[in-house]
Biopython code that builds the backbone (N, CA, C, O; Angstrom):
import numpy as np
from Bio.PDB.StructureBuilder import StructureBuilder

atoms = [
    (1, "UNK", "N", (-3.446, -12.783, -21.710)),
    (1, "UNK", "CA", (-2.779, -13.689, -20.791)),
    (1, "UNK", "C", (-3.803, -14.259, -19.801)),
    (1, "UNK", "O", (-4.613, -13.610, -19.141)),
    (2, "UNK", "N", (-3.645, -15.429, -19.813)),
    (2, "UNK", "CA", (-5.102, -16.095, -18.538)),
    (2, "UNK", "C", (-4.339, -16.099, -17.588)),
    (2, "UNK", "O", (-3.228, -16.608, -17.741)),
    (3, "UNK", "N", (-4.777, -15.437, -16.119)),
    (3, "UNK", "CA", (-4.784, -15.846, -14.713)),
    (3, "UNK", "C", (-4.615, -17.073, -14.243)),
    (3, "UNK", "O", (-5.626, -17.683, -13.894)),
    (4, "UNK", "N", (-3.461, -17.636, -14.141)),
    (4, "UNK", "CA", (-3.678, -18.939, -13.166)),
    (4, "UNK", "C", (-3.919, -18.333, -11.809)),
    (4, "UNK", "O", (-4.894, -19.003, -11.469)),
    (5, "UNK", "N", (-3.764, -17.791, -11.146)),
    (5, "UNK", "CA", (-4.198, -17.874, -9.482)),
    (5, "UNK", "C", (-4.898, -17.084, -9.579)),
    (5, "UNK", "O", (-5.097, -16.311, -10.516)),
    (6, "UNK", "N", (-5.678, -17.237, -7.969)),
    (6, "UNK", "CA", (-7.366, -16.709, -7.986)),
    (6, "UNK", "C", (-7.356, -15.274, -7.595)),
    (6, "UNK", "O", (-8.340, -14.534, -7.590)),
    (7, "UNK", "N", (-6.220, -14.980, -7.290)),
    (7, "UNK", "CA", (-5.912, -13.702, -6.484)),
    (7, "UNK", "C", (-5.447, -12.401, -8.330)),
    (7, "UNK", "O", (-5.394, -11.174, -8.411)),
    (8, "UNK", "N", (-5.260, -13.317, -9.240)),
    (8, "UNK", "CA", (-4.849, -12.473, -9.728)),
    (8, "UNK", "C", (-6.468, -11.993, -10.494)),
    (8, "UNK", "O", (-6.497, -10.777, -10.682)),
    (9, "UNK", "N", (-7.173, -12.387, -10.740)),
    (9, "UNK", "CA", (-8.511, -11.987, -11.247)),
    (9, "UNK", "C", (-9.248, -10.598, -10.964)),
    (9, "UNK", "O", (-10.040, -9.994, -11.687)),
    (10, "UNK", "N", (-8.771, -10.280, -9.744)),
    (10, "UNK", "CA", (-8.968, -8.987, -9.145)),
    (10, "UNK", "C", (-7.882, -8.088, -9.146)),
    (10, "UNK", "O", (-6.942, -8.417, -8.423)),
    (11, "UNK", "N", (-7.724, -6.536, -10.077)),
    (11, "UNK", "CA", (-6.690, -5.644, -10.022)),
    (11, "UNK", "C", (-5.731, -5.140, -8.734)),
    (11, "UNK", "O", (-4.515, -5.159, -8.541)),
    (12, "UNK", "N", (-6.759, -4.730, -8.037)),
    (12, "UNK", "CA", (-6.193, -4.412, -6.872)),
    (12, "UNK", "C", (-5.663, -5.036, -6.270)),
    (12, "UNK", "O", (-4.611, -4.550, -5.854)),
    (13, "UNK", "N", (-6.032, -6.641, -5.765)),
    (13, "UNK", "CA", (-5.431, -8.021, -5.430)),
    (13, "UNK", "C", (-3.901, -7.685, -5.949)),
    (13, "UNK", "O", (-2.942, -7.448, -5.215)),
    (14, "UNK", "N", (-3.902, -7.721, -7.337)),
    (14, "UNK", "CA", (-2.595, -7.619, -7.843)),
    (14, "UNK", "C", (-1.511, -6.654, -7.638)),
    (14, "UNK", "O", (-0.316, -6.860, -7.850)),
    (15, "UNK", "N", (-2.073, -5.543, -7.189)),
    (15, "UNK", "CA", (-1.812, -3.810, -6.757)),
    (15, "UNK", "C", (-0.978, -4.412, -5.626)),
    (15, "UNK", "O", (0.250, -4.434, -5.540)),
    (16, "UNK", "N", (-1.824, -4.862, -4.837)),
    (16, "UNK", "CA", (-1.740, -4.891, -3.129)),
    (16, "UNK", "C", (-0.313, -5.558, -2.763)),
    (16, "UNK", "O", (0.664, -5.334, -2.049)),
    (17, "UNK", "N", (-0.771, -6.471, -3.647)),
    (17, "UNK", "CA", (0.516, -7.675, -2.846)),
    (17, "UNK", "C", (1.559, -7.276, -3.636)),
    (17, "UNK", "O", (2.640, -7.648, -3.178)),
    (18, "UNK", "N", (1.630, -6.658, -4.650)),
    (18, "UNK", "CA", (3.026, -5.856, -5.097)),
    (18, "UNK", "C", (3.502, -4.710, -4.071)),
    (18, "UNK", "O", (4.616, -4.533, -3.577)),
    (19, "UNK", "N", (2.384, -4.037, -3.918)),
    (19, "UNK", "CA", (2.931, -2.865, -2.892)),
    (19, "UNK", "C", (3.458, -3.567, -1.463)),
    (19, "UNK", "O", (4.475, -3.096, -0.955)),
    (20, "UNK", "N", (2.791, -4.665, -0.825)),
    (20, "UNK", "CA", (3.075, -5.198, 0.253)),
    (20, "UNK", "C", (4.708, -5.512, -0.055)),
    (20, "UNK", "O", (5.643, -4.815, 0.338)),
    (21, "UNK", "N", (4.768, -6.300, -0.570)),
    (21, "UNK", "CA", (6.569, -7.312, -1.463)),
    (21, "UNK", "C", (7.256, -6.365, -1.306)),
    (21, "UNK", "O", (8.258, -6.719, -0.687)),
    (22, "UNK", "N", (7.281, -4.790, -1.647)),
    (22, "UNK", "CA", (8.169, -3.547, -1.827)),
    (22, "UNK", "C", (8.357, -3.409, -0.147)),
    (22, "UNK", "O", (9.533, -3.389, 0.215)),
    (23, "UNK", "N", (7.448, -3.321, 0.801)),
    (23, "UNK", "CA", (7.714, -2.747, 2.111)),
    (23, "UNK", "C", (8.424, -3.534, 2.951)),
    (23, "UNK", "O", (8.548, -4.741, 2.744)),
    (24, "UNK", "N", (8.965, -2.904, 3.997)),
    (24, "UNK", "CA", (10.226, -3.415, 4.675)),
    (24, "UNK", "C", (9.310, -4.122, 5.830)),
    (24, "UNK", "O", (8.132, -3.785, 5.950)),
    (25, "UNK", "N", (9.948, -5.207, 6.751)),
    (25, "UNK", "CA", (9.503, -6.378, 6.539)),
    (25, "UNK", "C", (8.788, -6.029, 8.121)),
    (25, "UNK", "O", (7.724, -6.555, 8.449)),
    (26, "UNK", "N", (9.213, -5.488, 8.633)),
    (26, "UNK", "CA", (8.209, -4.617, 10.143)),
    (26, "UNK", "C", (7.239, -4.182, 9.344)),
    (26, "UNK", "O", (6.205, -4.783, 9.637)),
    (27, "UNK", "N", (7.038, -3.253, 8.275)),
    (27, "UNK", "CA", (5.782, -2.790, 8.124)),
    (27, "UNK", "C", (4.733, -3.938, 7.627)),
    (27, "UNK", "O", (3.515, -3.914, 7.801)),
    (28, "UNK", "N", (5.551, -5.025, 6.916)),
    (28, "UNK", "CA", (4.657, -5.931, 6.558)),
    (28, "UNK", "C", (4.113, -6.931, 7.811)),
    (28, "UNK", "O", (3.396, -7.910, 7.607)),
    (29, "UNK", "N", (4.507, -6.575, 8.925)),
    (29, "UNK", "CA", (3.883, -7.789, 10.019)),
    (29, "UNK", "C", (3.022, -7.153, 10.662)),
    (29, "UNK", "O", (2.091, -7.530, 11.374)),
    (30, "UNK", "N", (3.602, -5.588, 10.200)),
    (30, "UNK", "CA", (2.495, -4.849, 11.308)),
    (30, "UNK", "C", (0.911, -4.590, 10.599)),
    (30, "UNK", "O", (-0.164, -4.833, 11.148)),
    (31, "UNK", "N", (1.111, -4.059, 9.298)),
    (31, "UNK", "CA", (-0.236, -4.268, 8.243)),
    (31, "UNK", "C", (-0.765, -6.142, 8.118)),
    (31, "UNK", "O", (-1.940, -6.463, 7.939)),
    (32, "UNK", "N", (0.095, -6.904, 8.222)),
    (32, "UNK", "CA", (-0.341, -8.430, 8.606)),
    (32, "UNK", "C", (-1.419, -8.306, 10.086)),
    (32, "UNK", "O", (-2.527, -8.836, 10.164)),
    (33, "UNK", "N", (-1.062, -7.855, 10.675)),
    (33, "UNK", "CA", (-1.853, -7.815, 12.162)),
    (33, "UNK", "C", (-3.187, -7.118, 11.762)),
    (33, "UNK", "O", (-4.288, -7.662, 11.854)),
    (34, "UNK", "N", (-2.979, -5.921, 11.331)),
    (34, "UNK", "CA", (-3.651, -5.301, 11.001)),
    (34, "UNK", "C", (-5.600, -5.991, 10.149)),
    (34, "UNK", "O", (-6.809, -5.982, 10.379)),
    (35, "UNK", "N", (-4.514, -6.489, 9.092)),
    (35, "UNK", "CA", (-4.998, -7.153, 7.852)),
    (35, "UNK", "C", (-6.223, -8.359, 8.936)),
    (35, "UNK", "O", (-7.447, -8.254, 8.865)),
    (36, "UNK", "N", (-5.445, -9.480, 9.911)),
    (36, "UNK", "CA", (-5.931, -10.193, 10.165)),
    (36, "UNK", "C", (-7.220, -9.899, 11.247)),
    (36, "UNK", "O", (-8.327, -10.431, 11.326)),
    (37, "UNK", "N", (-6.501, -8.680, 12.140)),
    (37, "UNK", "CA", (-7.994, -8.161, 12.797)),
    (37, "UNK", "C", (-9.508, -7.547, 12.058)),
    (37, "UNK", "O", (-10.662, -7.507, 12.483)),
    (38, "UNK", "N", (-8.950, -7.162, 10.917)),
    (38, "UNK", "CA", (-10.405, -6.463, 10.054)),
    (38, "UNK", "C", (-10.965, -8.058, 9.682)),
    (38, "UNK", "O", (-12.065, -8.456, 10.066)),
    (39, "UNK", "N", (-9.896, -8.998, 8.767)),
    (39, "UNK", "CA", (-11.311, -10.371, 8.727)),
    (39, "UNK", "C", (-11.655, -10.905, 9.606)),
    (39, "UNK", "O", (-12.735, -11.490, 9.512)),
    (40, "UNK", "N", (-11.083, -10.947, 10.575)),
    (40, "UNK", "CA", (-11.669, -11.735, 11.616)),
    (40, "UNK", "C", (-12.749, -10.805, 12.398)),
    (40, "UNK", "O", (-13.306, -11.360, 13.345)),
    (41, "UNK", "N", (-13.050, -9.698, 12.171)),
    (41, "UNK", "CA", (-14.137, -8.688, 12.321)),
    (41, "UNK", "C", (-15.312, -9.294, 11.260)),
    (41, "UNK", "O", (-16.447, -9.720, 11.477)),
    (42, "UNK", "N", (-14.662, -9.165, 10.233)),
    (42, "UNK", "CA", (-15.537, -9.904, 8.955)),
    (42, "UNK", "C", (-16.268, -10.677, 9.835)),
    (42, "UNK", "O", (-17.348, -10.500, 10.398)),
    (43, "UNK", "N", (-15.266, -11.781, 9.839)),
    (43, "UNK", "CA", (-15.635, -13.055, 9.926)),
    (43, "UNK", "C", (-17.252, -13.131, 11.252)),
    (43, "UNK", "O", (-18.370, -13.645, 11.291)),
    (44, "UNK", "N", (-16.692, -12.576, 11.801)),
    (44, "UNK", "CA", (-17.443, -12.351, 13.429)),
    (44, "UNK", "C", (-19.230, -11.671, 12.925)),
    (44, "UNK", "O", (-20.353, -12.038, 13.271)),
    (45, "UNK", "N", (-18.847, -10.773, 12.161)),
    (45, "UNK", "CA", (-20.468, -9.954, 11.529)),
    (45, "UNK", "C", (-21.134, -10.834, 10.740)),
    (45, "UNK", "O", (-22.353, -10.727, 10.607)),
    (46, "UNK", "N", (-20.240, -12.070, 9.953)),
    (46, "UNK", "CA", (-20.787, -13.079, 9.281)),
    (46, "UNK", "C", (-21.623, -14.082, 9.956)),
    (46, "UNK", "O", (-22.797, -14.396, 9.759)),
    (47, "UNK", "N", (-20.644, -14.565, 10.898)),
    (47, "UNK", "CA", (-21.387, -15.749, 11.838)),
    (47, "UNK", "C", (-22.659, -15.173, 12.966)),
    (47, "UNK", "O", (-23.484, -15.883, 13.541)),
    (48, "UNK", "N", (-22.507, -13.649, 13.062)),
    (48, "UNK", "CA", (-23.648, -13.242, 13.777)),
    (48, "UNK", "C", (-24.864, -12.980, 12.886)),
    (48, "UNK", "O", (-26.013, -13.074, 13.317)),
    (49, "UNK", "N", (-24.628, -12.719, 11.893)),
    (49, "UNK", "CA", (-25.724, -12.415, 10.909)),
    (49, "UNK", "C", (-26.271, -13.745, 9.753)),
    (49, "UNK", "O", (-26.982, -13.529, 8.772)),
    (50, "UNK", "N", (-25.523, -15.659, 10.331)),
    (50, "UNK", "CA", (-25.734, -16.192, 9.427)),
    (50, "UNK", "C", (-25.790, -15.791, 7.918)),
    (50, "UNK", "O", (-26.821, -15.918, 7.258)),
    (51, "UNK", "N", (-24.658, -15.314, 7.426)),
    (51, "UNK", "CA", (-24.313, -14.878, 6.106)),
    (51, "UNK", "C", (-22.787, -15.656, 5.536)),
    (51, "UNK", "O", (-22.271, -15.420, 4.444)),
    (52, "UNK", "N", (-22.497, -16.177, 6.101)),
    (52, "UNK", "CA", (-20.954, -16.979, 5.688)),
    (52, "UNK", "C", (-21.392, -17.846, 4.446)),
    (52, "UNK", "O", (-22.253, -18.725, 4.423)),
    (53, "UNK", "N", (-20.563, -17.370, 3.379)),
    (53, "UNK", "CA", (-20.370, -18.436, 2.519)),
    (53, "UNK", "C", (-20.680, -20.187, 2.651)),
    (53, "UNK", "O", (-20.524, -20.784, 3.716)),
    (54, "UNK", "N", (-20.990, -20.644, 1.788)),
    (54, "UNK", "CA", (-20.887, -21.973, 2.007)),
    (54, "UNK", "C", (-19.779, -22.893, 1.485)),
    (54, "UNK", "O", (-19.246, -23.917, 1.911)),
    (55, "UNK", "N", (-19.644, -22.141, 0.412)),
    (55, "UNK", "CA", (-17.998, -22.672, -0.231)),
    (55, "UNK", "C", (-17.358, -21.194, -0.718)),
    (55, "UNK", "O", (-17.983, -20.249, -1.199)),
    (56, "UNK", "N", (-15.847, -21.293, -0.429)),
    (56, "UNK", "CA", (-14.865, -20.132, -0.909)),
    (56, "UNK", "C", (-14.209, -20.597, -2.481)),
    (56, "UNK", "O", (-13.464, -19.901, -3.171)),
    (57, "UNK", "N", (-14.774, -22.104, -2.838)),
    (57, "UNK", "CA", (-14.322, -21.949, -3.921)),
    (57, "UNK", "C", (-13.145, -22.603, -4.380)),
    (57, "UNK", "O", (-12.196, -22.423, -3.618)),
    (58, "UNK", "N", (-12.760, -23.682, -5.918)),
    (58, "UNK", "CA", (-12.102, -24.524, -5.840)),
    (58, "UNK", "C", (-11.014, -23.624, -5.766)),
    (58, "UNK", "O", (-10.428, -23.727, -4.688)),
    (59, "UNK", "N", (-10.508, -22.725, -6.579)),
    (59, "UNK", "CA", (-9.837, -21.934, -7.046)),
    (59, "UNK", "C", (-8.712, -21.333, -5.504)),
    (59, "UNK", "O", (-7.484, -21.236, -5.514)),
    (60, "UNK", "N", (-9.403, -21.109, -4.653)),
    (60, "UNK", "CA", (-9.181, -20.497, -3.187)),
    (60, "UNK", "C", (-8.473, -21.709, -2.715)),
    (60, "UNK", "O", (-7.250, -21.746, -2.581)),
    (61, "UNK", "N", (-9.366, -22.821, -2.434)),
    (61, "UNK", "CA", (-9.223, -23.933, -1.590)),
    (61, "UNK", "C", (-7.630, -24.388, -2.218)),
    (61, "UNK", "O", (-6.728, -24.421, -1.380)),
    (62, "UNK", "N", (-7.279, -24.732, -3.658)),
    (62, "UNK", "CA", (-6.023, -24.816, -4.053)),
    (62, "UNK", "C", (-5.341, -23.927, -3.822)),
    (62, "UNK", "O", (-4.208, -24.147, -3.395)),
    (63, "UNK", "N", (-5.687, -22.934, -3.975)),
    (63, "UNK", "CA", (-4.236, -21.389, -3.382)),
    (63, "UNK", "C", (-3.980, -21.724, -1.835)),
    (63, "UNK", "O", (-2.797, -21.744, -1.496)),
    (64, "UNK", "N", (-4.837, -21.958, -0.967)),
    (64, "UNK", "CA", (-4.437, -22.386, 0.489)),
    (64, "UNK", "C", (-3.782, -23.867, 0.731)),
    (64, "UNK", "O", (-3.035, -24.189, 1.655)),
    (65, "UNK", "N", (-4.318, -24.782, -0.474)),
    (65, "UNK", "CA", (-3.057, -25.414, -0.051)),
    (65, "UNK", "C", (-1.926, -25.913, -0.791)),
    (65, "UNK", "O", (-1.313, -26.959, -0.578)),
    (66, "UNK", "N", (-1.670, -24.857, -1.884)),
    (66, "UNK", "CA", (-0.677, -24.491, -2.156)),
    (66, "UNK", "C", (0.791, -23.628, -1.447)),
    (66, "UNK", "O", (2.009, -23.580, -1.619)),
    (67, "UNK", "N", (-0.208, -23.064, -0.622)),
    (67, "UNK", "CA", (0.633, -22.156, 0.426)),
    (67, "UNK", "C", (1.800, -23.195, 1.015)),
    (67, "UNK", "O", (2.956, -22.786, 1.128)),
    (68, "UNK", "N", (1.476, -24.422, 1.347)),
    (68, "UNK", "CA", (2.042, -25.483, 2.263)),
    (68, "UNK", "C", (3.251, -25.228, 1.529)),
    (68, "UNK", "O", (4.095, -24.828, 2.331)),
    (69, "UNK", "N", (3.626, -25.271, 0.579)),
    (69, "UNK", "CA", (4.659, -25.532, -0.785)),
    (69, "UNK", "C", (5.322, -24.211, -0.618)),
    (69, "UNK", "O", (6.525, -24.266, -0.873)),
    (70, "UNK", "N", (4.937, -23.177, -0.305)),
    (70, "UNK", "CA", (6.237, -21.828, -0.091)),
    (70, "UNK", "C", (6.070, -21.551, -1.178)),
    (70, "UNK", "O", (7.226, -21.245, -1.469)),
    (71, "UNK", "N", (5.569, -21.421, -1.970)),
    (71, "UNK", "CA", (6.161, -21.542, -2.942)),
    (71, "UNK", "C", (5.730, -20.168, -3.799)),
    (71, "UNK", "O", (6.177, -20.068, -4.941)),
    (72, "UNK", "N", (4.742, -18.952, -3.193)),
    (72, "UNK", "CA", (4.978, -17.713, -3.297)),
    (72, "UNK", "C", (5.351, -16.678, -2.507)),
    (72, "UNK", "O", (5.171, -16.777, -1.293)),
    (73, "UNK", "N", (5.934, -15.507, -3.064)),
    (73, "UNK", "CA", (6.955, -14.287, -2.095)),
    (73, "UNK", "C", (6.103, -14.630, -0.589)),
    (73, "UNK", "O", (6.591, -15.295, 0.325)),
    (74, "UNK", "N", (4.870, -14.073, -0.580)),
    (74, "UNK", "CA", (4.490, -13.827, 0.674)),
    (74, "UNK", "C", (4.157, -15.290, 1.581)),
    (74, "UNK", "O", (3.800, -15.077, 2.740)),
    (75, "UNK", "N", (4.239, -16.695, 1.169)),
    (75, "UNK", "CA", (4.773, -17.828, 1.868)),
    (75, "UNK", "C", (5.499, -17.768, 2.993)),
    (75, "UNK", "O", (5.242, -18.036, 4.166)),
    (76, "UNK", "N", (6.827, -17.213, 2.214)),
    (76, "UNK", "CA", (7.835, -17.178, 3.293)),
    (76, "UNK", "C", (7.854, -15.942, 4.516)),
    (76, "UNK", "O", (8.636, -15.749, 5.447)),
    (77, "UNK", "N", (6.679, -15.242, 4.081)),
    (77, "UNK", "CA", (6.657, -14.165, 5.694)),
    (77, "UNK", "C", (5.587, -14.549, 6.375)),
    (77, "UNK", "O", (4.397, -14.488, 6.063)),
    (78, "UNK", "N", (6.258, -15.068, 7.610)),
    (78, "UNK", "CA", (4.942, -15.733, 8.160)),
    (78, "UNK", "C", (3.799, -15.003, 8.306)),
    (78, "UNK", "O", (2.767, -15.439, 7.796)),
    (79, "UNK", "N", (3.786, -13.704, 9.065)),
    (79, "UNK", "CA", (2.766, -12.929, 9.249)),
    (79, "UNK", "C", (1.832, -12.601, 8.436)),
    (79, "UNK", "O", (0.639, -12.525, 8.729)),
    (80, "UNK", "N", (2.539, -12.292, 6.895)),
    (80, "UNK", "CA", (1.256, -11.955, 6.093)),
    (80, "UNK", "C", (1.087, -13.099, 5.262)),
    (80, "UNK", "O", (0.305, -12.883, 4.336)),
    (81, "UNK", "N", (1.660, -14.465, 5.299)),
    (81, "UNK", "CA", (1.116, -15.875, 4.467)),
    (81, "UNK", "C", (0.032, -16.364, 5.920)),
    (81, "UNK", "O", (-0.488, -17.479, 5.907)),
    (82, "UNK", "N", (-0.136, -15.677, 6.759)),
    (82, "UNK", "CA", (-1.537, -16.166, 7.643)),
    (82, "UNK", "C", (-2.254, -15.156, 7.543)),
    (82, "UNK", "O", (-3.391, -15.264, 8.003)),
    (83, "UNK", "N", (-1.882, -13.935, 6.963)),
    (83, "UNK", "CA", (-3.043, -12.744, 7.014)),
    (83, "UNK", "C", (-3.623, -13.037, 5.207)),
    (83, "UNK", "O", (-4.800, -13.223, 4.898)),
    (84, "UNK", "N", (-2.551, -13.010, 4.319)),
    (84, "UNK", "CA", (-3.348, -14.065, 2.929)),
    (84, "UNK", "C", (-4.363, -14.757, 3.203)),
    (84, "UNK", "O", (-5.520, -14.444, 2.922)),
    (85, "UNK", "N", (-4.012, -15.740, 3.766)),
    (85, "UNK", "CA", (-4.823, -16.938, 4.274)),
    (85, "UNK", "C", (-5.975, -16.885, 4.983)),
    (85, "UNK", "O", (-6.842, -17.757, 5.034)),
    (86, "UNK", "N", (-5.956, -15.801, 5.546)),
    (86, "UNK", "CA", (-7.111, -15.746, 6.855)),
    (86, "UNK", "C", (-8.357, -14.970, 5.681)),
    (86, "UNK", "O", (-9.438, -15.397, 5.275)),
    (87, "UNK", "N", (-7.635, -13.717, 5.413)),
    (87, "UNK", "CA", (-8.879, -12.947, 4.181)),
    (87, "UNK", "C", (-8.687, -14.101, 2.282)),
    (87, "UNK", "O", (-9.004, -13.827, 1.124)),
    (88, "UNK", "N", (-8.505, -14.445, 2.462)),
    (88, "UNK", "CA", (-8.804, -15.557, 1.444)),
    (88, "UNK", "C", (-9.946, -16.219, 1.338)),
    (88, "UNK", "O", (-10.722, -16.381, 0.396)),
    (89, "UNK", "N", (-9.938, -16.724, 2.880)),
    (89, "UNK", "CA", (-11.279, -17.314, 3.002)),
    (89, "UNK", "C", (-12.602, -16.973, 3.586)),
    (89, "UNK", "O", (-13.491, -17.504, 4.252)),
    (90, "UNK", "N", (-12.207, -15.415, 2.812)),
    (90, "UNK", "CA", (-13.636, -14.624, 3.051)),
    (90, "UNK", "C", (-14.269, -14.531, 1.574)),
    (90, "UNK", "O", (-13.798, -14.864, 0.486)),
    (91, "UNK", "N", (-15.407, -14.006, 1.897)),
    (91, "UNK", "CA", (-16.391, -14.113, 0.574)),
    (91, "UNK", "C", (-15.405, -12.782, -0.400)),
    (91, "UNK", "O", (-14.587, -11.959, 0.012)),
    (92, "UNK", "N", (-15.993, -13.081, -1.952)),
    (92, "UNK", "CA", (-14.850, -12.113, -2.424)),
    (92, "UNK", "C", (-15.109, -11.001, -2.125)),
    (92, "UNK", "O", (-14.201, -10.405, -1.547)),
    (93, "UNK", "N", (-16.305, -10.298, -2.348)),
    (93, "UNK", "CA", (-16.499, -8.741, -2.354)),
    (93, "UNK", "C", (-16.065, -8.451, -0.936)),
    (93, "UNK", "O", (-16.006, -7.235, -0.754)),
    (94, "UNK", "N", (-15.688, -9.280, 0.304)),
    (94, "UNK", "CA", (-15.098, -8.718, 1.560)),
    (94, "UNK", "C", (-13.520, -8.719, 1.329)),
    (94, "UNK", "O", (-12.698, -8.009, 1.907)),
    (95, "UNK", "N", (-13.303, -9.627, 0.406)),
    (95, "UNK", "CA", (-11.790, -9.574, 0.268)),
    (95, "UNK", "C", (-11.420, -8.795, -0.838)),
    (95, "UNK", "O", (-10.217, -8.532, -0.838)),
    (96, "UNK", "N", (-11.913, -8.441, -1.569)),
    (96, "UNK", "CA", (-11.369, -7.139, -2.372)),
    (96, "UNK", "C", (-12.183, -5.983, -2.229)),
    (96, "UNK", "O", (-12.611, -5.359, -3.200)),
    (97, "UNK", "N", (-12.453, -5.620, -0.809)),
    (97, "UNK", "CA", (-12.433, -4.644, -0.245)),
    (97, "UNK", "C", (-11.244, -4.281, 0.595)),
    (97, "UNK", "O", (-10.891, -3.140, 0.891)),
    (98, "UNK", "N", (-10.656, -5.452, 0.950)),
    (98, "UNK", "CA", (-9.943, -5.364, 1.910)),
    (98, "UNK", "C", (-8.447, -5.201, 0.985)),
    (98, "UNK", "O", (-7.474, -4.582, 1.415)),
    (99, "UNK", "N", (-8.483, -5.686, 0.035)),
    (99, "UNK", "CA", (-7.076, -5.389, -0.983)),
    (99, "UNK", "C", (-7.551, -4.028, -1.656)),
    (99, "UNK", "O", (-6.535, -3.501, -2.110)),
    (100, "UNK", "N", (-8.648, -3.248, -1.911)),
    (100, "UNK", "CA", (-8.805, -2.066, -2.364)),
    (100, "UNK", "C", (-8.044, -0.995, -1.173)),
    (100, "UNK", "O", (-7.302, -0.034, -1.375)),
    (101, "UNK", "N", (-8.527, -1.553, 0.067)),
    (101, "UNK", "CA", (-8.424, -0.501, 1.309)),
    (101, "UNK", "C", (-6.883, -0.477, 1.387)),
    (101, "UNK", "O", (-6.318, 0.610, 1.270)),
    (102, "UNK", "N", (-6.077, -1.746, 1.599)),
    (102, "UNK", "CA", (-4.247, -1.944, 1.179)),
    (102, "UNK", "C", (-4.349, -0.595, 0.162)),
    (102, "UNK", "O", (-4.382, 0.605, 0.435)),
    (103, "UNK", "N", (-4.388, -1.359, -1.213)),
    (103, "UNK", "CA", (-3.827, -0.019, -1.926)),
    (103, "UNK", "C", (-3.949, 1.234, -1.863)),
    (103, "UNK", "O", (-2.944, 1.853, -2.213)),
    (104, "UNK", "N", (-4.910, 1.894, -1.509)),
    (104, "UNK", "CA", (-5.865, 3.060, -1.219)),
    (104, "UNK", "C", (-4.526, 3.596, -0.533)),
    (104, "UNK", "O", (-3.605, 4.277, -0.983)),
    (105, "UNK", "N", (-4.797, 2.947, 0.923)),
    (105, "UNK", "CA", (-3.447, 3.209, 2.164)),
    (105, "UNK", "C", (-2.090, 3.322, 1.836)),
    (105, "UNK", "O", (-1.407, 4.188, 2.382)),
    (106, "UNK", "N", (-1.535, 2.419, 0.867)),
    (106, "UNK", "CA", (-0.395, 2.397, 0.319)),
    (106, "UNK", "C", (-0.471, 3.052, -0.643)),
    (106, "UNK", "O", (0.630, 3.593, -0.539)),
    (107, "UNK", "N", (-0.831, 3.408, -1.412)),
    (107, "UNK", "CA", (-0.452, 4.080, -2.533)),
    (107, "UNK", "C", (-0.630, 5.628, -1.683)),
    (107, "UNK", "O", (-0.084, 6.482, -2.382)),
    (108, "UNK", "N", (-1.116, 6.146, -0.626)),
    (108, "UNK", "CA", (-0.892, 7.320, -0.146)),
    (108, "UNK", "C", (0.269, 7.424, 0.386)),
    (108, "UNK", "O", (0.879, 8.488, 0.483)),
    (109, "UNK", "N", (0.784, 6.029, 0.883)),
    (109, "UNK", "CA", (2.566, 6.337, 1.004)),
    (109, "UNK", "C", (3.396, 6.918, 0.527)),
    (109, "UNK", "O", (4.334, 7.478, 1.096)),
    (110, "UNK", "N", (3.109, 6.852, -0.841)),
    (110, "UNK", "CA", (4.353, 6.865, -1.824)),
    (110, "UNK", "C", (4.899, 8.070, -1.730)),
    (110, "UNK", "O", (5.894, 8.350, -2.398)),
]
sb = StructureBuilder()
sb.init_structure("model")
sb.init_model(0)
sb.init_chain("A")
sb.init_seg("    ")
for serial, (resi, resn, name, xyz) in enumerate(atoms, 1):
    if name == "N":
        sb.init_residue(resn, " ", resi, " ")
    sb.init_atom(name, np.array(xyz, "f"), 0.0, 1.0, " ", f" {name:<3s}", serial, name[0])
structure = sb.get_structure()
């Protein structure tokens, strides 16, 4: 089966946002907060260390503005369709660290 979206290329990616979809909708704003303070940590070690990407990529750039359209589960929660969004447009190996660390955490829920 080929991957249309860019998120699905990575396992855990796929892990994550299933386990997220299952949790009740406080825990998902509160791991959204969560989610958005670690990239924007990213983001911050990037611009101090001149290491930021130069492009995230066609693949990315269409998933963000696809988002406009609602038109997947986590769209419609605001909190984590801006915490998507925010680690999206990090380089990948920071962003599937950051969907490894989700599942890791969640799957100790269970």
């Amino acid at each position: 089966m080929e991957k249309r979206r860019w998120y699905d290329k990575h396992k855990e990616t796929r892990l994550a946002l299933s386990l997220l979809k299952n949790l009740h909708r406080t825990i998902q704003d509160k791991l959204s907060d969560d989610i958005i303070s670690v990239a924007s940590a990213i983001k911050t070690v990037h611009r101090e260390n001149d290491t930021a990407p130069l492009s995230i990529g066609l693949e990315r750039v269409l998933g963000l503005y696809q988002t406009n359209k609602c038109r997947r589960w986590y769209d419609k929660t605001p909190n984590l369709s801006v915490a998507i969004k925010t680690i999206s447009t990090l380089p990948e190996s920071d962003y599937e660290n950051i969907m490894e660390g989700i599942c890791m955490s969640l799957k100790k829920e269970d």
